[in-house]
N, C-alpha and C positions, 0 to 999 in steps of 0.2 A: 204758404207755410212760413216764410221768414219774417213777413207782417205780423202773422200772430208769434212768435216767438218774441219778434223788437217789441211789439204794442202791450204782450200780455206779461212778459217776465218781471216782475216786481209789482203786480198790479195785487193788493190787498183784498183778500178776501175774506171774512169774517176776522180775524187779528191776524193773519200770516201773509206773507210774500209772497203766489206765485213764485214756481221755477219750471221756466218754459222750454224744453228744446226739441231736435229734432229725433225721431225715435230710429235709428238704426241697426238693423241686421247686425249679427255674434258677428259674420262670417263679412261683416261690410261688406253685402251687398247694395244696402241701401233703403231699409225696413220694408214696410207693408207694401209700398209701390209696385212691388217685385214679386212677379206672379209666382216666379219659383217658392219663393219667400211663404206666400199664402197659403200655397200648396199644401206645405211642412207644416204649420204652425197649429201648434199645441196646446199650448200655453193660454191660459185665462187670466186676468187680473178682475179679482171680484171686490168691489166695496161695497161701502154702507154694512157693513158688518155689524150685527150688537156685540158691542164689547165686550157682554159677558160671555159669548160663548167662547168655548176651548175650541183648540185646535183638533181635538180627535172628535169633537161634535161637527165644527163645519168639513172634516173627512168622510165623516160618514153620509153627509146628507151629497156629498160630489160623486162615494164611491159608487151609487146607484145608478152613473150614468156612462161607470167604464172604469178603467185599469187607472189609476194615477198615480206617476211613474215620479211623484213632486209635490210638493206642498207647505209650502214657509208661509207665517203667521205671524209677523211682527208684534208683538206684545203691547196692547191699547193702543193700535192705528187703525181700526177699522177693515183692514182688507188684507189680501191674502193673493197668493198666485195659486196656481194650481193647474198642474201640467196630465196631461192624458197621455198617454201610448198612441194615440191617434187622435188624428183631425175631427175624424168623426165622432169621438167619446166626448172632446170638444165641443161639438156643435149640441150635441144631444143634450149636455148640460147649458145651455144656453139657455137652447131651446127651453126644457124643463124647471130649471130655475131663476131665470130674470123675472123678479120681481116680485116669486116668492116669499109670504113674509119666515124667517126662523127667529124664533126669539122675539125681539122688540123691532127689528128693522124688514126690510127687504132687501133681496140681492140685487145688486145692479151689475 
């Protein structure tokens, strides 16, 4: 994990810098490693977004796989988090929409 942080952070990918680091636990315990960690976790980071959909278009197409307790859409980035009430509403959209196409793209 520190090889690809030194090797990959500033490494150019289509015109931009890489920014590499290590992903940690709110509660610093020390991110995904952490079985407790895994347990809990809720939260999806989805890209490849098409840019033109709105944010209450990619809410609706998440809401059909559970409760989501969350949801920010930064404005022309492509991607989105989106947080479930459970792990399991979590996985069901995984499961359900990776690679899905909406719009012009597919979810990853």
């Amino acid at each position: 994990r520190d090889r690809a942080v030194q090797e990959m952070t500033g490494v150019y990918l289509s015109n931009r810098a890489m920014r590499v680091s290590v992903a940690v636990a709110k509660n610093g315990t020390g991110g995904s490693g952490d079985p407790a960690v895994q347990a809990s976790t809720s939260g999806l980071l989805v890209t490849n977004i098409d840019l033109t959909l709105t944010e209450s278009e990619v809410r609706s197409e998440f809401e059909e796989y559970g409760e989501i307790t969350s949801l920010a859409m930064p404005v022309g980035k492509g991607v989105a988090t989106v947080v479930y009430a459970t792990r399991e509403m979590a996985q069901r959209a995984i499961q359900g929409l990776n690679g899905r196409q909406i719009g012009n793209s597919c979810f990853r």
